[in-house]
C-alpha positions, 0 to 999 in steps of 0.5 A: 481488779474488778472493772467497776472498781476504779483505782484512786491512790498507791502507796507501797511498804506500810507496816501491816499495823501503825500502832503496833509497838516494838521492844526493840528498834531492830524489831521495828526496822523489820515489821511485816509491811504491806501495800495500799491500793485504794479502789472505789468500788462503782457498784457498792460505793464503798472505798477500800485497799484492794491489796488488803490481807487480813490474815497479816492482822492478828491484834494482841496487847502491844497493839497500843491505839488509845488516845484518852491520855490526851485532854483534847481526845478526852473532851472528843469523848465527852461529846460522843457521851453526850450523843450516845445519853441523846440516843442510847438512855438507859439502854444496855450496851456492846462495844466492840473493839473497846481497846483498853476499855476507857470509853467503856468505863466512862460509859459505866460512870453513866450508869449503863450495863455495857459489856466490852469485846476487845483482843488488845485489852490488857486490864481487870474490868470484869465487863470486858471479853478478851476476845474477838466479836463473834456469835457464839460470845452469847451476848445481846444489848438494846444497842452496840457501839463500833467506835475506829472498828469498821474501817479495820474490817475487810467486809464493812456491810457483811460484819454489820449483818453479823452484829445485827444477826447476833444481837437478834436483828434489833437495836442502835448501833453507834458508828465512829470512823475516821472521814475520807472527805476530810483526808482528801481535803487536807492531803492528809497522806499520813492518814491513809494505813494499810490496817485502815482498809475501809475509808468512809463518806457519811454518803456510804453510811446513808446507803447502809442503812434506811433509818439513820437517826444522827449522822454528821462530822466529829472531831472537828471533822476528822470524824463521822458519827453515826447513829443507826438502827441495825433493823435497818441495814441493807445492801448499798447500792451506788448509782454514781460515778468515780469518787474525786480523789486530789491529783496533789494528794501527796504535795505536802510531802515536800513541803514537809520534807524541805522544812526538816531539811532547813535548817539541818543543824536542828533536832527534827521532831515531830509530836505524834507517835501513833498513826499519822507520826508512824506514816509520817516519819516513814515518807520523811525518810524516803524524802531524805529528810529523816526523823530523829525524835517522836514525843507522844504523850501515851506511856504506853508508847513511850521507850519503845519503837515505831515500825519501818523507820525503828525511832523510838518514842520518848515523853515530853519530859524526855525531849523538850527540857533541853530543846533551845527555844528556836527548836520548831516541832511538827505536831501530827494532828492539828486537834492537840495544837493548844494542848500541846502549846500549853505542855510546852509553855508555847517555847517553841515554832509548832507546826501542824501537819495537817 
């Protein structure tokens, strides 16, 4: 390892990709897996897996990350439209990374030319390019959007010169990624995966770039928006020292872990199955506290299975119609609690995971 790049966090076994579905369990239980050794680099100050491979990642259509079925991510996404109106009017557009292109279309709705670049896209908007971003694609737009694409890219600053380059040095670009200062706040070790080999602070993104014309927290906070100008970017440089990582990062994993172990007798559910309900049911079972049901609300997710641990995803309708009113159900993302209570008629005892 790099001496300027000083070690924060470990974890070993993950599955390359979290929200890669399975057809089977036993296909599952034998995903390809990898290890996370988080680093903060002292001379970009940047924050990433110094054990990362991308050659391991090679996304395609049973990569499954859309979060839109959801009312609450849909409100998330209405917000990000009106952000982008703020910055972006009658502009023509990029998304790179659109996944299965909801946003994309939502953008339409609002009246701009957008061409969507994703590999994962499975439907027939003629908008969208079945492919990775690269230069030889031949397009350009007055801006880009990268929403949850940095943080799966290897070298963040040199991916951001390719967009820049081929988009002729010119235009915004609208920046979404997850926020590691509020995983670190929240202990939230089922937010750390070895796709996500880029974990960000809206510091980094002030040193990528000189001109920045929004930059703050979304989601209610899990998030960092950014609005740049690609002319702008340059190397970053940090002049700081070691990023503060918690000594008691992982102190929930007991918790979580004696509750499911409680009351034995229970179904142990969690509602969540993608990223967090992946890493979560994956720390369950080495605690000894396995567990035994995942709901998700995603049809695209539901009937098939989750790497590492095999459990497969049911719907709600599967699950909650024979569960006794006592049953109690650790919900993933604290941002779907009100929806979640509202689907269920609030039976039950919910308990947020972050």
């Amino acid at each position: 390892m790099n001496p300027k790049q000083i070690e924060l966090y470990r974890c070993e076994g993950l599955p390359v990709f979290q929200n890669r579905m399975y057809h089977s369990k036993a296909a599952a239980c034998v995903c390809q897996t990898g290890d996370v050794r988080l680093v903060h680099d002292l001379g970009t100050g940047l924050i990433s897996n110094h054990d990362f491979d991308p050659a391991l990642l090679v996304y395609d259509a049973d990569y499954q990350n859309e979060q839109a079925h959801s009312l609450a991510f849909q409100t998330h996404l209405d917000s990000i439209l009106g952000l982008i109106g703020g910055h972006f009017a009658s502009h023509t557009l990029i998304e790179v990374g659109c996944g299965k292109g909801l946003f994309l279309e939502k953008l339409q709705q609002q009246g701009y030319t957008v061409t969507g670049i994703d590999p994962t896209y499975e439907g027939s908007n003629p908008a969208i390019l079945r492919q990775y971003f690269s230069p030889q694609t031949g397009i350009q737009a007055d801006g880009m959007i990268l929403r949850h694409v940095l943080e799966h890219i290897q070298h963040p600053y040199d991916f951001l010169c390719l967009l820049r380059d081929a988009n002729g040095g010119r235009g915004k670009i609208y920046i979404e990624v997850p926020c590691f200062d509020w995983i670190c706040a929240r202990g939230s070790w089922f937010d750390v995966f070895y796709e996500h080999v880029n974990y960000f602070r809206l510091a980094d993104f002030h040193r990528l770039f000189g001109h920045i014309h929004h930059a703050a927290h979304s989601f209610n906070g899990q998030y960092l928006s950014i609005v740049a100008d690609l002319a702008s970017l340059r190397p970053p440089v940090y002049q700081g020292g070691p990023a503060v990582f918690p000594a008691n990062f992982n102190a929930t994993v007991l918790t979580h872990s004696q509750r499911l172990a409680a009351f034995p007798e229970r179904r142990r559910i969690i509602w969540g199955g993608a990223s967090k309900g992946v890493i979560f049911a994956i720390f369950m079972a080495r605690a000894g506290t396995p567990v035994d049901a995942v709901i998700d609300v995603n049809p695209a997710k539901q009937g098939k299975f989750i790497g590492v641990t095999g459990l497969r995803v049911s719907s709600p309708d599967e699950i909650i119609a024979d569960l006794p009113d006592a049953a109690e159900i650790i919900v993933m993302n604290s941002n779907y609690l009100d929806e979640i209570r509202q689907l269920t008629d609030n039976r039950f005892t919910y308990h947020p995971a972050d």
